[in-house]
C-alpha positions in Angstrom: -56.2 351.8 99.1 -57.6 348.2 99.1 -61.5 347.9 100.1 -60.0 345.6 102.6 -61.4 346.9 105.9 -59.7 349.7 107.6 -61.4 349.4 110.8 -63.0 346.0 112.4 -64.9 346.7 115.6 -66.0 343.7 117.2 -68.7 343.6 120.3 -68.1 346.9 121.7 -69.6 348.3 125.1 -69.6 351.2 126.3 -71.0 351.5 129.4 -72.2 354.2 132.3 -71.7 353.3 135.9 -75.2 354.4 138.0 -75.3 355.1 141.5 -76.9 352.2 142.5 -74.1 349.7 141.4 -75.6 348.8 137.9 -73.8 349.5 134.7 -76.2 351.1 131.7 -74.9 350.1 128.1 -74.8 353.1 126.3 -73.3 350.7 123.4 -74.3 347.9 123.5 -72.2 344.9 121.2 -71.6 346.7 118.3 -69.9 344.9 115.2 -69.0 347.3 112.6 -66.5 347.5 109.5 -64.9 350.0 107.4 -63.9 349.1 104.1 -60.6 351.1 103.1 -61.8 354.1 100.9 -65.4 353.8 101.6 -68.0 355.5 103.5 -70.2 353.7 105.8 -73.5 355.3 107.3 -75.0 355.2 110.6 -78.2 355.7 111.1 -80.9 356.0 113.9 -83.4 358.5 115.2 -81.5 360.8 118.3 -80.4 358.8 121.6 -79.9 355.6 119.9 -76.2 356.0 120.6 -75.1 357.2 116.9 -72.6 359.5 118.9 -71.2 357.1 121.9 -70.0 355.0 118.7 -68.3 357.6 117.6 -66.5 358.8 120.3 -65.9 355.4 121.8 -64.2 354.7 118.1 -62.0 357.8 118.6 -61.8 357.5 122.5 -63.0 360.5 124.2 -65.2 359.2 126.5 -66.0 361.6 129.5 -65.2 359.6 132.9 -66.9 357.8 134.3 -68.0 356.3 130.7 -65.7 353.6 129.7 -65.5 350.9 127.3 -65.8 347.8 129.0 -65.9 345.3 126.2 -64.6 344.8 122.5 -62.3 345.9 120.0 -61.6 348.1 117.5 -58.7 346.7 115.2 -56.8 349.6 113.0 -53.5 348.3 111.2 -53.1 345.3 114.1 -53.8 347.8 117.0 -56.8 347.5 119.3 -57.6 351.1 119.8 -59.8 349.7 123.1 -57.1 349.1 124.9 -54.2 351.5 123.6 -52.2 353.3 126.4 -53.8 357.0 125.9 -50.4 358.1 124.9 -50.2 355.9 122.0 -53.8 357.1 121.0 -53.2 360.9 121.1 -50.8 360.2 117.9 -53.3 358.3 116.4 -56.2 360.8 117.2 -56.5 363.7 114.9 -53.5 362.3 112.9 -54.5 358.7 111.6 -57.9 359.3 112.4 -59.9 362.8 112.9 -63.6 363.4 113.5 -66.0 366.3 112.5 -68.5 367.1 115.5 -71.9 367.7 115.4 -71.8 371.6 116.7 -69.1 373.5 115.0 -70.0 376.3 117.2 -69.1 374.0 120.7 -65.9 372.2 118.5 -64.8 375.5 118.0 -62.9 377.6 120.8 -64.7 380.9 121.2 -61.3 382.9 122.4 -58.5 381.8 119.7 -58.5 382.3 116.0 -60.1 379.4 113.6 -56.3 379.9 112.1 -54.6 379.1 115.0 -56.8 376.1 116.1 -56.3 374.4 112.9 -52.6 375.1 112.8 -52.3 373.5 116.2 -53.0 369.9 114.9 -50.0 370.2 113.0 -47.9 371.3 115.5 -49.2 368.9 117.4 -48.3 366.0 115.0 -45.3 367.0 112.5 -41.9 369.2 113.2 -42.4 372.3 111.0 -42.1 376.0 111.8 -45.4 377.9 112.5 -45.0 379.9 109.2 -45.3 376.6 106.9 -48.1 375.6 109.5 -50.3 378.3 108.4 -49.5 378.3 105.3 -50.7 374.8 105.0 -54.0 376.1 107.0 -54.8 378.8 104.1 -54.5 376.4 101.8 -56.9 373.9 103.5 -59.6 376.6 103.8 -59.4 377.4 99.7 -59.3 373.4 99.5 -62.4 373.7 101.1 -64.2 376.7 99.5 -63.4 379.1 101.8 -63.5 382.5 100.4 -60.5 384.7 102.0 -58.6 382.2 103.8 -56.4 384.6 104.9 -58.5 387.1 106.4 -61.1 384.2 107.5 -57.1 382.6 109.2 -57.4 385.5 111.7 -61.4 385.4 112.6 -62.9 384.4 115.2 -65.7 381.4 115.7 -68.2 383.4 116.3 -67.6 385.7 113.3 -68.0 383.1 110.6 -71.6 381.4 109.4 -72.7 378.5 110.3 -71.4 376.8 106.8 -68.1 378.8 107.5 -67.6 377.4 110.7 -67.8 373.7 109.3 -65.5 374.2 106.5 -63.4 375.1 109.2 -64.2 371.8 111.3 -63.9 370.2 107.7 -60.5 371.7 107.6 -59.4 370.9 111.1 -60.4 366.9 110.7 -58.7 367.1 107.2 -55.2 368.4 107.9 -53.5 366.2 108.1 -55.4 363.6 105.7 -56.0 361.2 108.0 -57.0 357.4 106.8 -60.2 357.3 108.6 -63.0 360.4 108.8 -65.6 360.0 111.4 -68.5 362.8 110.8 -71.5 363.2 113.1 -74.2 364.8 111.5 -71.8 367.4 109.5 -75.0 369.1 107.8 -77.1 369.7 111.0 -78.6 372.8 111.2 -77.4 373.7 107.8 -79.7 374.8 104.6 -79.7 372.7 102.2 -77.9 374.6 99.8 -74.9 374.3 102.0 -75.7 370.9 103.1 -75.6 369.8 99.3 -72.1 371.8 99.2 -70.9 370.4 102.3 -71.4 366.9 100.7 -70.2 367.6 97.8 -66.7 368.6 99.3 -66.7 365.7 101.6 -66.9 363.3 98.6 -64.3 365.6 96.8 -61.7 365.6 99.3 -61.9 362.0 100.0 -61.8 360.9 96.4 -58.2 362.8 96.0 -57.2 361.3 99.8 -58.9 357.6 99.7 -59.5 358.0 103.2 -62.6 356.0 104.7 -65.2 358.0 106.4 -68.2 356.9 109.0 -70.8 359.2 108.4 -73.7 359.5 111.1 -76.9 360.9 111.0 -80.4 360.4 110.9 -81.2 362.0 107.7 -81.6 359.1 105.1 -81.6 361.7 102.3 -77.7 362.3 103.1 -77.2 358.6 103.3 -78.6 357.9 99.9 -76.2 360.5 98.5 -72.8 359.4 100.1 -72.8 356.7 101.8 -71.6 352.6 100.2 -72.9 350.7 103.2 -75.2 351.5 105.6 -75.8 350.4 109.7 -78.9 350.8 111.5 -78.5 352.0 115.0 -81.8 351.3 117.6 -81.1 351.5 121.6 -77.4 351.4 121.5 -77.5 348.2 119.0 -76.6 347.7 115.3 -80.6 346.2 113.9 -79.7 345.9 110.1 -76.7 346.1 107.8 -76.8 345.8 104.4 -75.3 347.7 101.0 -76.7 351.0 100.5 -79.1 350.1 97.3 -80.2 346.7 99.3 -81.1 348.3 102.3 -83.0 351.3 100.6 -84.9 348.7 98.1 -85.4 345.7 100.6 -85.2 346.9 103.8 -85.7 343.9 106.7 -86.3 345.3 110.3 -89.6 347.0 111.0 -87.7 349.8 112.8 -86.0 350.5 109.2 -89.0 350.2 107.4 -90.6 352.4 109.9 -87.7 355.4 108.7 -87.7 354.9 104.9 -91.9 355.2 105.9 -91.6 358.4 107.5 -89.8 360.2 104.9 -91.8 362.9 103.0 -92.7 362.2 99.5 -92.3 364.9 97.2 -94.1 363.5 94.2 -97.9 362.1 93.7 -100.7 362.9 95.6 -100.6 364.0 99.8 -102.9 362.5 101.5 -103.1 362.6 105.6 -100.7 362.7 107.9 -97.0 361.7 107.4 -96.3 358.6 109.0 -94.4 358.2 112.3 -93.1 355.5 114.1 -95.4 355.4 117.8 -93.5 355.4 121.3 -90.3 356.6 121.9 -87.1 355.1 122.4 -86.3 353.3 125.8 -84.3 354.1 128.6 -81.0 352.7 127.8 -81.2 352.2 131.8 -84.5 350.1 130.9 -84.9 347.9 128.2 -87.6 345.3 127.4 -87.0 341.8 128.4 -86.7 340.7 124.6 -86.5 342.7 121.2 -85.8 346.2 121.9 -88.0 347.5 119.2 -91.2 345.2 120.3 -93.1 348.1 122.2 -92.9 350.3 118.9 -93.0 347.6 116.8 -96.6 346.5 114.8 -95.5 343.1 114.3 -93.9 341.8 117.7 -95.0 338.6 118.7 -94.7 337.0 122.6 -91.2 335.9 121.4 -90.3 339.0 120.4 -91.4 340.3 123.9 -89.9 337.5 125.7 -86.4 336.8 123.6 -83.7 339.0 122.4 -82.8 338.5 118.6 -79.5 338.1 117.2 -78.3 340.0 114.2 -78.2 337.2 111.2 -77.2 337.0 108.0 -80.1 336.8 105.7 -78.0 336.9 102.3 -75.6 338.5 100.8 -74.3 340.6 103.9 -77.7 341.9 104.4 -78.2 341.5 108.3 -81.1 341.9 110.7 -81.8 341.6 113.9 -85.4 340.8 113.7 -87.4 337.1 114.1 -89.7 337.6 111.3 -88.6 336.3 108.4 -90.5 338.8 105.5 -91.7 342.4 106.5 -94.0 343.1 103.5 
């Protein structure tokens, strides 16, 4: 596959109707591009909207969330507006997504076996005995020991790194083009995160499929991921290659991250830095900059105006008015 981008989302909301009349932007004009065979990270601290991107890409948006504005081109279709029968081929099939909680992915009452199975079914014209054979195969694909006894177990009879190979499996299939995976290490050890990894970069070297991988660990990032998007308050605040962004990172909100991350080597001394505040209400956001309340350089333009994301160089976007964050 071509590194000609597989997906193009341009200025995508996602909104929530209130009570009172008013629509809250859950996401918020997001621009974002998937290069064929690449991964691309997302990244932002929890409620920033890492998720909502992820399911408004694959469009399974609980009602009464609905996109309201953008696109999302794949192979000349705008996935936005696709008649929901045109996008349940699509889903699963052309593109497939690993959830956060294996353990709520997972149904509790049927078989991992059978689950797995039912996504081919689902898509392709084969009798149930290939099906599962195709499924055993998958979980020694992805290092699962005893597929066929593991075939017949049940969700809650499998560890937590058992239970997402099996998610692994599920989103894998049927080899879909595009992999969207939302925090697929969470609550794992990192023995089995580092495994987990691993596989992911595995299975999509031999399957060239792209994958958008979001979480907040910057660790994981730096291990897999080409690209790399910074997500703050339902907004995309800095873009750039994954070696530029770690090396030269722009917007105080991503300095404030590669800051906080624990340093293994020299000497400790006090406390490990945090970024102060929290994030806003997505139903309440500053007048300007998002950031500016948390942010030790924000200026009364920052406060009043809202920054655009620009292009500083070489791809590498912020959306930030100071021009050098030493």
């Amino acid at each position: 596959m071509s590194e000609e981008n597989l997906i193009t989302v341009s200025g995508l909301r996602t909104v929530l109707p209130s009570k009172e009349g008013r629509e809250v932007s859950l996401v918020d004009g997001i621009d974002l591009t998937i290069p064929g065979g690449k991964t691309v990270g997302l990244v932002g601290e929890s409620g920033c909207g890492k998720s909502m991107t992820a399911r408004s890409l694959m469009r399974l948006l609980d009602a009464p969330i609905y996109i309201k504005e953008g696109t999302i081109q794949f192979h000349g279709q705008n996935l936005a507006s696709l008649p929901e029968k045109e996008m349940r081929s699509i889903r699963g099939h052309q593109i497939s997504m690993i959830f956060q909680e294996p353990m709520t992915a997972l149904n509790p009452s049927i078989t991992v076996g059978k689950q797995v199975r039912e996504a081919i079914l689902l898509h392709e014209k084969v009798t149930r005995r290939e099906a599962k054979e195709r499924v055993i195969q998958m979980f020694r694909n992805v290092g699962i020991p005893e597929p066929e006894l593991r075939y017949r177990s049940y969700p809650h009879q499998l560890s937590g790194g058992l239970r997402q190979r099996i998610c692994i499996a599920m989103a894998m299939i049927l080899e879909p083009e595009f992999l969207i995976a939302d925090e697929p290490t969470t609550a794992l050890d990192v023995t089995v995160e580092a495994q987990i990894l691993a596989l992911m970069k595995q299975l999509q070297g031999s399957h060239k499929m792209s994958i958008l991988m979001i979480t907040h660990n910057l660790g994981v990032v730096a291990d897999i991921c080409d690209e790399v998007n910074v997500m703050y308050a339902g907004q995309i605040v800095e873009h750039a290659d994954k070696a530029e962004l770690f090396h030269h990172p722009l917007h105080p909100y991503t300095l404030g991250l590669m800051k906080a991350i624990p340093r293994v080597r020299g000497k400790m001394e006090g406390e490990l830095y945090t970024i102060r505040g929290t994030v806003p209400s997505m139903a309440q956001m500053p007048a300007g900059c998002r950031f500016c309340d948390r942010c030790p350089y924000a200026t009364e333009q920052c406060r009043r105006e809202r920054p655009g994301l620009r292009d500083v160089g070489g791809g590498h976007l912020v959306r930030c008015f100071r021009e050098v964050i030493e």
